[in-house]
N, CA, C and O atoms as a GROMACS GRO file, in nm:
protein
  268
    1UNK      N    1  -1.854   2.947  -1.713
    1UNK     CA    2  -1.864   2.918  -1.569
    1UNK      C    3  -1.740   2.978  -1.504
    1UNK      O    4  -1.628   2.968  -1.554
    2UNK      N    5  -1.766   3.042  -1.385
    2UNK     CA    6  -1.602   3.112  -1.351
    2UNK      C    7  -1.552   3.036  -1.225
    2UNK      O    8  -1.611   2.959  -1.149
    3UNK      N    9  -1.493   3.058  -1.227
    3UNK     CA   10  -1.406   2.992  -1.099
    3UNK      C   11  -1.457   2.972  -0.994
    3UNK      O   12  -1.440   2.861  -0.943
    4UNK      N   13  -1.549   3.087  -0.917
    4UNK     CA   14  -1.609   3.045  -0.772
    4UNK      C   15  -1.711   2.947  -0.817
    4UNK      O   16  -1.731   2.882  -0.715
    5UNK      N   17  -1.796   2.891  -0.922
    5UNK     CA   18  -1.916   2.832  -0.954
    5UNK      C   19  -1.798   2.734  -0.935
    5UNK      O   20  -1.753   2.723  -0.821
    6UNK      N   21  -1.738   2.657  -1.040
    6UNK     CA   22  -1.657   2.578  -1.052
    6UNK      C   23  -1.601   2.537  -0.940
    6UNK      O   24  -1.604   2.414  -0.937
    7UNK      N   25  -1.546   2.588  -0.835
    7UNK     CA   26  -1.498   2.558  -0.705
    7UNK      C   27  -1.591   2.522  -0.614
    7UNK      O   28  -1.548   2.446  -0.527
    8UNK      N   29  -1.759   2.568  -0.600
    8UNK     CA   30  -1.877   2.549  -0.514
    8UNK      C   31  -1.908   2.374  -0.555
    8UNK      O   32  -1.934   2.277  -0.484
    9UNK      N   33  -1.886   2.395  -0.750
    9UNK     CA   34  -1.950   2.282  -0.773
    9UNK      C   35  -1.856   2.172  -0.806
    9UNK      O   36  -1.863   2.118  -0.917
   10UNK      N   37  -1.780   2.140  -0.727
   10UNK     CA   38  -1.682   2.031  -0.741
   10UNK      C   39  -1.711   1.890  -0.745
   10UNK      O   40  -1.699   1.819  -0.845
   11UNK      N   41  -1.738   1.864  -0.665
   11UNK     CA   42  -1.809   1.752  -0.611
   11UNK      C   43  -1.872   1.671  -0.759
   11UNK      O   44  -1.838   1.562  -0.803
   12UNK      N   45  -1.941   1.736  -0.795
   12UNK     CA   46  -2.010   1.702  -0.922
   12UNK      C   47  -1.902   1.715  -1.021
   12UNK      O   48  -1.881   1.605  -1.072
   13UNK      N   49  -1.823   1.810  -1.068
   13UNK     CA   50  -1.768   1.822  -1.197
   13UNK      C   51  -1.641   1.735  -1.154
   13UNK      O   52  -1.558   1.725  -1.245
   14UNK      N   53  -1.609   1.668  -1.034
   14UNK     CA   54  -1.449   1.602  -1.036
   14UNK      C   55  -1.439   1.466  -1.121
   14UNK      O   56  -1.339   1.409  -1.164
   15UNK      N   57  -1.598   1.426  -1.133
   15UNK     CA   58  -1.629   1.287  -1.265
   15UNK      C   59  -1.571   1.326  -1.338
   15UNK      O   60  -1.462   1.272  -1.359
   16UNK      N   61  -1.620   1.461  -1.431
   16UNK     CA   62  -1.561   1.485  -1.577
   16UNK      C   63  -1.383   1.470  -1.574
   16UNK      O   64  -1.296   1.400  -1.626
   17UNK      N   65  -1.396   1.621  -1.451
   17UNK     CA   66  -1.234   1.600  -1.474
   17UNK      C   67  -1.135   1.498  -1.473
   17UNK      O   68  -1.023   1.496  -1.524
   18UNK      N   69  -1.227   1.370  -1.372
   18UNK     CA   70  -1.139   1.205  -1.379
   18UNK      C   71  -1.106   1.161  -1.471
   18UNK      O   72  -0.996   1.114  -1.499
   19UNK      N   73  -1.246   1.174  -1.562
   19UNK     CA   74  -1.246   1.092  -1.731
   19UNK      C   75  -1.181   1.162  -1.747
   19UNK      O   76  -1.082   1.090  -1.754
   20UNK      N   77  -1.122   1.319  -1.770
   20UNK     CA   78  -1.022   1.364  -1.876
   20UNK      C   79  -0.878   1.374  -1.817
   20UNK      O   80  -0.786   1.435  -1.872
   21UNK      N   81  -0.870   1.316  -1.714
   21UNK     CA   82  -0.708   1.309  -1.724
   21UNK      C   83  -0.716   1.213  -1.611
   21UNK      O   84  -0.703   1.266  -1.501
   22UNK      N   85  -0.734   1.097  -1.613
   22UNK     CA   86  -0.759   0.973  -1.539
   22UNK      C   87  -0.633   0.919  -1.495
   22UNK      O   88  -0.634   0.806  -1.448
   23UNK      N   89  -0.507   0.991  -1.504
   23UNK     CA   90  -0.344   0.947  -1.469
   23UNK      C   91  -0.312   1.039  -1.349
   23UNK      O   92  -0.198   1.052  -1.304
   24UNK      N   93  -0.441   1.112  -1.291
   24UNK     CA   94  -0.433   1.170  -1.155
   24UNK      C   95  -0.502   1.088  -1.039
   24UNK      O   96  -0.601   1.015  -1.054
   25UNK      N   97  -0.454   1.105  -0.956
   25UNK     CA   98  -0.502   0.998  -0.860
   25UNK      C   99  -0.669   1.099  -0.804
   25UNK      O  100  -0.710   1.213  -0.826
   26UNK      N  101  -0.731   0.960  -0.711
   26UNK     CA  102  -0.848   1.049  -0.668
   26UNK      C  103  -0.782   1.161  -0.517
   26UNK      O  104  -0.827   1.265  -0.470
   27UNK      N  105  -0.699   1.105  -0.492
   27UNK     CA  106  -0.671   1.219  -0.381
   27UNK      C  107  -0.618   1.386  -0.408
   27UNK      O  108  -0.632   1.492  -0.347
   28UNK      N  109  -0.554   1.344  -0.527
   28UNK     CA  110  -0.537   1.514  -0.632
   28UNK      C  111  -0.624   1.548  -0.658
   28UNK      O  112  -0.629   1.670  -0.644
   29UNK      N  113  -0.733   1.497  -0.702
   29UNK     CA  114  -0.876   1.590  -0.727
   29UNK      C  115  -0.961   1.603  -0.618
   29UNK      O  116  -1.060   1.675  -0.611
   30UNK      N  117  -0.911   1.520  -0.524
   30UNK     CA  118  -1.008   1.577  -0.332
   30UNK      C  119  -0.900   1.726  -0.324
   30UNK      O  120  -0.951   1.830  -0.283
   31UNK      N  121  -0.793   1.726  -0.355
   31UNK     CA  122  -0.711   1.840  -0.283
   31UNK      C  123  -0.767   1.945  -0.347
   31UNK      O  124  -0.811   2.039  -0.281
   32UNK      N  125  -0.776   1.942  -0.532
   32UNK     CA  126  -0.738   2.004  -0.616
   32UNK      C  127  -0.876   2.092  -0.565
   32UNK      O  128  -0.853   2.207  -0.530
   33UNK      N  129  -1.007   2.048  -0.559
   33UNK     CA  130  -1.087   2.106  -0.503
   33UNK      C  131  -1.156   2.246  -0.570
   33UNK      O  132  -1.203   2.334  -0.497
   34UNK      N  133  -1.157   2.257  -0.752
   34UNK     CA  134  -1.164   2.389  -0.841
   34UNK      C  135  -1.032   2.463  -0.819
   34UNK      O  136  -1.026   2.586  -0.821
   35UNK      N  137  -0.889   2.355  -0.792
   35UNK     CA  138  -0.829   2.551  -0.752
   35UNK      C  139  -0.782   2.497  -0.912
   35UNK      O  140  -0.767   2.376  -0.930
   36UNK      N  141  -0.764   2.571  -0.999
   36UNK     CA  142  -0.720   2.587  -1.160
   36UNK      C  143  -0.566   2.556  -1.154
   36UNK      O  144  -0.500   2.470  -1.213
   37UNK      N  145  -0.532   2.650  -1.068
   37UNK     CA  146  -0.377   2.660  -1.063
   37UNK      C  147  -0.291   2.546  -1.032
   37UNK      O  148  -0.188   2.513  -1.089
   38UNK      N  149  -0.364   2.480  -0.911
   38UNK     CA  150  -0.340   2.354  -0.826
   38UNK      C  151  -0.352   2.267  -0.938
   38UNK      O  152  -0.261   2.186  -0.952
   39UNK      N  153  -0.440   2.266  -1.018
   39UNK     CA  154  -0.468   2.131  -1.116
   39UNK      C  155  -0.386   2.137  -1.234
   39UNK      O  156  -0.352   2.041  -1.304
   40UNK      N  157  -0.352   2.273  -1.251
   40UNK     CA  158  -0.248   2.309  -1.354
   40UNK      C  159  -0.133   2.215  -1.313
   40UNK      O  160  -0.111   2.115  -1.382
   41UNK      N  161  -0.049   2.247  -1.188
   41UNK     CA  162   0.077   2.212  -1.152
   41UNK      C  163   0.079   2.040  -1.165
   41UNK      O  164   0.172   1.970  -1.204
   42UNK      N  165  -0.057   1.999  -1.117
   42UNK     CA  166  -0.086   1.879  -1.089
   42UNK      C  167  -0.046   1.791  -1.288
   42UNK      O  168   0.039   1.717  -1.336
   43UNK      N  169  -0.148   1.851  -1.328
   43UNK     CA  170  -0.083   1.802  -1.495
   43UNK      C  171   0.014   1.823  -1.553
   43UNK      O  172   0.042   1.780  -1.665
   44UNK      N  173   0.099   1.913  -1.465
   44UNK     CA  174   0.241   1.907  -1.528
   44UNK      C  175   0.330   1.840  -1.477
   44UNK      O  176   0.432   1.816  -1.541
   45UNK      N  177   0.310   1.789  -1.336
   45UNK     CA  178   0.424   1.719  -1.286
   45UNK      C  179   0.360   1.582  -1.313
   45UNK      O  180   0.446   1.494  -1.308
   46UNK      N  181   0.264   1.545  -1.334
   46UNK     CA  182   0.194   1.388  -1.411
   46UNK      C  183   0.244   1.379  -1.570
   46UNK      O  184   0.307   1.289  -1.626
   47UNK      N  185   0.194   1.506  -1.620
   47UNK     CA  186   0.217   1.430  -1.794
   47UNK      C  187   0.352   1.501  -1.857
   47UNK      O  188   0.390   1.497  -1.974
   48UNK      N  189   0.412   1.566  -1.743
   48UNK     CA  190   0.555   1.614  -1.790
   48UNK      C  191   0.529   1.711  -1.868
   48UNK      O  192   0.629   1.758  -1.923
   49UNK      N  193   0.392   1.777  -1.902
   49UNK     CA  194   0.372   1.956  -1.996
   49UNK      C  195   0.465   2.033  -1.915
   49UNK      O  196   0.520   2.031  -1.805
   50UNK      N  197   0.453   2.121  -2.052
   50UNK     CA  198   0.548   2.281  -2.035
   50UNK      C  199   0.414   2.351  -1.909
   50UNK      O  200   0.311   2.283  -1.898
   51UNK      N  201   0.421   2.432  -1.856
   51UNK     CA  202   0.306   2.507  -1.750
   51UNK      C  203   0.229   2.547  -1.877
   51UNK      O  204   0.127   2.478  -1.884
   52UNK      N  205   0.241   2.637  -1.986
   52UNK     CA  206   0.152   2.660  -2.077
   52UNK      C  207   0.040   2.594  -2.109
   52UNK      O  208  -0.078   2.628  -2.122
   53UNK      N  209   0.124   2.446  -2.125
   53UNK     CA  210   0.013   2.350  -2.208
   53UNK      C  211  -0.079   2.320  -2.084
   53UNK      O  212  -0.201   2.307  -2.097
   54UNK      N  213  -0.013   2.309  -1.964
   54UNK     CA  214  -0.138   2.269  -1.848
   54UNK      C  215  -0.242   2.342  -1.882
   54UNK      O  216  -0.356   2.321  -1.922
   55UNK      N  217  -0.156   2.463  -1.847
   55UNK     CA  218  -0.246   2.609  -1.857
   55UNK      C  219  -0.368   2.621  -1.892
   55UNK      O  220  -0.461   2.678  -1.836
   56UNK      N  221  -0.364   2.524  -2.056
   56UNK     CA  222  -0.401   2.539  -2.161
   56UNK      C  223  -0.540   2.416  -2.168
   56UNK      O  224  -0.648   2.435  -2.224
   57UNK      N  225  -0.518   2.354  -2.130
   57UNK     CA  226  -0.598   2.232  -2.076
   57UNK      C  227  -0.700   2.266  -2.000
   57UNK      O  228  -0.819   2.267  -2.030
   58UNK      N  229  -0.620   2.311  -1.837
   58UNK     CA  230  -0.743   2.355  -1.715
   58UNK      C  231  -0.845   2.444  -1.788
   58UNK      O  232  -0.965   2.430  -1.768
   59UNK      N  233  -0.781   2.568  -1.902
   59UNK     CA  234  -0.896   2.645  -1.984
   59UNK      C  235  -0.985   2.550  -2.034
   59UNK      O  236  -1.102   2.545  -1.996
   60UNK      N  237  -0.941   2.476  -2.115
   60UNK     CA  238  -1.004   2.443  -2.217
   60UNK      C  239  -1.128   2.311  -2.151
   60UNK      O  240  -1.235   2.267  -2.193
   61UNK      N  241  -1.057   2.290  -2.053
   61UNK     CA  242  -1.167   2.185  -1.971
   61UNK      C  243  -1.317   2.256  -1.877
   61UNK      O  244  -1.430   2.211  -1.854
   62UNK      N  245  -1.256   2.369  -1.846
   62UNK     CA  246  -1.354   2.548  -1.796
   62UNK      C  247  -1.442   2.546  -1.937
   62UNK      O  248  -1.559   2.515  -1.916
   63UNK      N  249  -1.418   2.564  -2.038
   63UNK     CA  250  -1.480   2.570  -2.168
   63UNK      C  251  -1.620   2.499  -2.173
   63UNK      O  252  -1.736   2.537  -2.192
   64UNK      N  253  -1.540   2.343  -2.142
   64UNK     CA  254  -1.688   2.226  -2.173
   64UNK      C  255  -1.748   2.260  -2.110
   64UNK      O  256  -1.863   2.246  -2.153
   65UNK      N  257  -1.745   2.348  -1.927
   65UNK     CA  258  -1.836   2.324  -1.865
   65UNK      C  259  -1.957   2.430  -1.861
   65UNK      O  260  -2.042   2.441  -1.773
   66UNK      N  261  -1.945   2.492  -1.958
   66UNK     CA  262  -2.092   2.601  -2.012
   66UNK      C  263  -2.164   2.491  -2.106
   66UNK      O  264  -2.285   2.496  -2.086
   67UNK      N  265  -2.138   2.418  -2.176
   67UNK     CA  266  -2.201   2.347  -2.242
   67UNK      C  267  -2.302   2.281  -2.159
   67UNK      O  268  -2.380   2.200  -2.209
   0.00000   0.00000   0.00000
């Protein structure tokens, strides 16, 4: 799924992303809105990651959503 799908379809996918990192508030995921980058910064200044590991996460959470 690439980024513009992911950004159209927010609304729907901001459930998943709640369950997987539920130490963000709901107003970070109204802002965050598909931007990758935004949600990156967002998990690093919450769970204290290096930018990599965010990095590494926002991918890997893009991943589930072809399944």
């Amino acid at each position: 799924m690439n980024k513009d799908i992911i950004a159209g379809k927010w609304t729907q996918l901001k459930g998943r992303a709640q369950a997987k990192w539920g130490d963000l508030t709901d107003d970070v995921f109204d802002v965050v809105a598909g931007d990758s980058k935004y949600l990156a910064g967002k998990l690093q200044e919450r769970y204290g990651w290096e930018r990599d590991r965010a990095e590494k996460e926002v991918r890997e959470f893009e991943k589930t959503l072809n399944d």
